[in-house]
C-alpha positions as CSV (number, residue, x, y, z in Angstrom):
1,X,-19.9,-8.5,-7.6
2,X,-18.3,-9.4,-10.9
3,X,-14.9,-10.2,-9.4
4,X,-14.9,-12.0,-6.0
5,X,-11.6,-11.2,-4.0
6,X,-9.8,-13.3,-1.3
7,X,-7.0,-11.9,0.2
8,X,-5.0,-12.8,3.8
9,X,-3.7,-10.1,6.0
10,X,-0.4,-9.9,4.2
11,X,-2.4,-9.0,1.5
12,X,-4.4,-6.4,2.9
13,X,-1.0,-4.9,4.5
14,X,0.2,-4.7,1.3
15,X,-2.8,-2.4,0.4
16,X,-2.9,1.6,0.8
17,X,-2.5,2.2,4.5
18,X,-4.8,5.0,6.3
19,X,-5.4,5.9,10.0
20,X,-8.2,7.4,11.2
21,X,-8.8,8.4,15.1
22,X,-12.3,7.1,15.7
23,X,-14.3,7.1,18.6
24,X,-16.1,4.3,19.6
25,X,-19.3,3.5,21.7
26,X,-21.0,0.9,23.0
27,X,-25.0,0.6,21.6
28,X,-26.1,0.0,25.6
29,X,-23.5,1.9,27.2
30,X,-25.4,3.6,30.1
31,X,-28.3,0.7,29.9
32,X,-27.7,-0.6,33.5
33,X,-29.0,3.2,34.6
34,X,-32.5,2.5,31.9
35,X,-35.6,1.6,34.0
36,X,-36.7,-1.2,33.5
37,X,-32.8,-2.4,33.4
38,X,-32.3,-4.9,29.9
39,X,-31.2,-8.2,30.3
40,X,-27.3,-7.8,29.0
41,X,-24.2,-6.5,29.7
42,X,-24.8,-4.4,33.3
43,X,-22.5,-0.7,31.2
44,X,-23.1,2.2,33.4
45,X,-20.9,5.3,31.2
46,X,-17.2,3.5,30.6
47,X,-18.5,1.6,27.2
48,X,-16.7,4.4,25.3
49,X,-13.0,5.4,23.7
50,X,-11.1,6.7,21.2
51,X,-8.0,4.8,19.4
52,X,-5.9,5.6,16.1
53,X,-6.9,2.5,13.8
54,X,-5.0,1.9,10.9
55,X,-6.0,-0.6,8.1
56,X,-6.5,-0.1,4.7
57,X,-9.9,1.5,3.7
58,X,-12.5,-0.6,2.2
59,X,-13.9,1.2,-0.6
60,X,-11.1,0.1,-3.1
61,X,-11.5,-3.1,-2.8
62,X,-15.0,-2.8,-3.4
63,X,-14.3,-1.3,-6.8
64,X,-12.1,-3.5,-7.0
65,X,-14.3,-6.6,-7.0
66,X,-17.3,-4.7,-9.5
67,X,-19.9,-3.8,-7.3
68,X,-23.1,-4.3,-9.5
69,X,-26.2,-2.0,-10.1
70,X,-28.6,-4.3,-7.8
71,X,-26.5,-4.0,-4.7
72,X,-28.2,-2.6,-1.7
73,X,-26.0,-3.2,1.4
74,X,-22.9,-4.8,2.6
75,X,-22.4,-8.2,4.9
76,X,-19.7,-8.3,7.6
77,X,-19.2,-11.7,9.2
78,X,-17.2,-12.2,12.1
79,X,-15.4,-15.5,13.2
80,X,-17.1,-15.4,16.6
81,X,-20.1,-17.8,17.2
82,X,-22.8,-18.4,19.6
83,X,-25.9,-18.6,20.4
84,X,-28.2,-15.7,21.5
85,X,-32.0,-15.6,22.8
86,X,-32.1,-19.6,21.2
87,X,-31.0,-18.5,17.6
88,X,-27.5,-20.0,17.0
89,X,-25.3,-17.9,14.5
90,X,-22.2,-16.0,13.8
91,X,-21.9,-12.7,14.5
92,X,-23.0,-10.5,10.9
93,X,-23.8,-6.9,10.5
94,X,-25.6,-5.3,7.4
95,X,-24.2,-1.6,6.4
96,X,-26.0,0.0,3.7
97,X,-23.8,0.1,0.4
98,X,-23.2,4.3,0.5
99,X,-22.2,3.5,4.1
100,X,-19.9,0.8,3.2
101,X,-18.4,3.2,0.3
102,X,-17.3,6.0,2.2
103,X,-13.5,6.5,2.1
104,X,-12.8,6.6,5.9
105,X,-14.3,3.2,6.8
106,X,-11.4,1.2,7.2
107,X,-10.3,-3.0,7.5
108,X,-8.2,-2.2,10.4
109,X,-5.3,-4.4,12.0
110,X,-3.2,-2.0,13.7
111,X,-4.4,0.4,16.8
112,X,-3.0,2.7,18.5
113,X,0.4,2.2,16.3
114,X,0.9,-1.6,17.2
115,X,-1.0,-5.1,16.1
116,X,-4.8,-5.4,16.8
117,X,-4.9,-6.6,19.9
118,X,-7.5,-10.0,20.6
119,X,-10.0,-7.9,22.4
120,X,-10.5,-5.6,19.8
121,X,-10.8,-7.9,16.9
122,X,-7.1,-9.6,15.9
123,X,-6.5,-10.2,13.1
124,X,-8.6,-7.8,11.6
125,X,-11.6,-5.7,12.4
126,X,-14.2,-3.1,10.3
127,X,-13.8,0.6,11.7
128,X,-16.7,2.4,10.2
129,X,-16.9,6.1,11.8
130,X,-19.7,7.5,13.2
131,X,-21.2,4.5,14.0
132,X,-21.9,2.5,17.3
133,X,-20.0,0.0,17.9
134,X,-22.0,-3.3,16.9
135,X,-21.1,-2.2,13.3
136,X,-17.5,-2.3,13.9
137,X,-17.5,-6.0,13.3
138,X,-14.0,-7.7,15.1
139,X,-12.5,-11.0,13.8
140,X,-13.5,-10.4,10.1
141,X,-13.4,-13.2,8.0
142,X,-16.2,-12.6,5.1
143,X,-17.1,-9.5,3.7
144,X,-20.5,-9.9,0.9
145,X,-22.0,-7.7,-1.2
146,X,-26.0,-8.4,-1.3
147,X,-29.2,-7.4,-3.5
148,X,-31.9,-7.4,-1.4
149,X,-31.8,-5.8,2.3
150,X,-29.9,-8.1,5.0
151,X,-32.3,-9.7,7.6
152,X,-29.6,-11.3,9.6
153,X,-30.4,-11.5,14.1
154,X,-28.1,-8.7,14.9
155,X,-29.7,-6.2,12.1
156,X,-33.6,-7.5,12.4
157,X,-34.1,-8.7,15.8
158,X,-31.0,-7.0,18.0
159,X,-30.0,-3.3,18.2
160,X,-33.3,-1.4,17.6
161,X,-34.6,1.5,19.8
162,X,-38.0,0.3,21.5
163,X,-40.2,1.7,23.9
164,X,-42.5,-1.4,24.2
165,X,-41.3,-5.4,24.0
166,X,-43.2,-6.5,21.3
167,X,-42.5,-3.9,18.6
168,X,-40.2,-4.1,15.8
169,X,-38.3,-0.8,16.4
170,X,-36.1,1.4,15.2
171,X,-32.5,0.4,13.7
172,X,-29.4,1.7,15.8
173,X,-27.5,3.2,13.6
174,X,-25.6,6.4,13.8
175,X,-23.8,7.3,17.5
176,X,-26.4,10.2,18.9
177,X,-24.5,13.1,20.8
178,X,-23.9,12.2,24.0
179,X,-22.9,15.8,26.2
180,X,-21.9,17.5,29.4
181,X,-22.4,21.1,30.0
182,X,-20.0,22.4,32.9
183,X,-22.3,23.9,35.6
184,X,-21.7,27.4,35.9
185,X,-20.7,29.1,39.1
186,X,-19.0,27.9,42.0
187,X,-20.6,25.7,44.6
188,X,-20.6,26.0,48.3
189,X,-18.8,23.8,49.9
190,X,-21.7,22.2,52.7
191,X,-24.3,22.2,50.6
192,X,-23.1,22.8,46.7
193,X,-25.4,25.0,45.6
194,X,-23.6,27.3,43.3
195,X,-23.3,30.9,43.4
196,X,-23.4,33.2,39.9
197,X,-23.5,36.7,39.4
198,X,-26.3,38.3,37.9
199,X,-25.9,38.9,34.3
200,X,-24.8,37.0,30.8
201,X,-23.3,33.5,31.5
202,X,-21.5,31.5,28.9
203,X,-22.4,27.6,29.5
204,X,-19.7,25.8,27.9
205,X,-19.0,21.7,27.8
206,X,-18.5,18.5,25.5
207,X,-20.2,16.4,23.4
């Protein structure tokens, strides 16, 4: 960038203010019903929710710092840090530049219309919709602008789709639709085989 910012929380609050409601999810929520079962957090279906976050959007402050023509993606470095699978770091997500750009993404410290709480990331966390949640990096500290693709653990090595061990995988990215299509009928009430009559039948749900 050709102007580096740093700016504390009463600065950011100072800022444009915009709230998005954003649904969040879990990368492994439902990974506890996979066979075989991963070695992490045991989430059957309750690693999901929706909150109001409030912040002020990101994209600004990008401009505002000169984002140059070699820029490819977008560090987010959180406070937390730890060691996972022998590799000690702090926790950092890579979001490709376009990504990082889009209006909606916020830096949020407010949700649900009072301060971020701890859980969620105090004093301030990335929203970025659409996204699971390992991208919504909490306790935000360092936000960098790279040139060449970010090889960080949690982008290279954590959070991939794979079908075998060994292989390198395919990035999580994107939240895939997760739905539920209300059975049609009525069931019986000993054995709950549901009765329909004959004829068109509009299957209805939610995603």
């Amino acid at each position: 960038v050709r102007a580096p910012l740093r700016l504390d929380l009463a600065g950011l609050r100072e800022r444009p203010r915009a709230t998005h409601r954003v649904t969040l999810e879990c990368a492994g929520n439902g990974r506890a019903l996979l066979e075989p079962r991963p070695v992490s957090q045991p989430w059957l279906s309750g690693a999901v929710g929706t909150a109001e976050w409030t912040g002020t959007p990101l994209a600004p402050l990008l401009r505002e710092a000169g984002v140059g023509d070699a820029a490819v993606e977008v560090v987010f470095t959180g406070a937390d840090h730890g060691v996972e699978r022998g590799v000690a770091q702090e926790y950092q997500r890579g979001l490709p530049l376009a990504e990082a750009l889009r209006e909606e993404v916020l830096l949020a410290y407010e949700m649900n219309g009072a301060p971020l709480p701890p859980q969620h990331g105090a004093p301030l966390r990335l929203v970025v919709p659409g996204w699971y949640g390992m991208a919504h990096v909490k306790w935000l500290r360092a936000v960098t602008v790279v040139d060449v693709p970010f090889t960080g653990f949690q982008n290279e090595v954590a959070y991939r789709y794979r079908q075998d061990a060994g292989e390198l995988g395919e990035p999580v990215t994107r939240m895939r639709p997760r739905a539920l299509v209300r059975p049609p009928g009525h069931p019986d009430f000993m054995s709950r085989v549901r009765a329909l009559a004959a004829g068109r039948c509009l299957l209805d749900g939610r995603a």
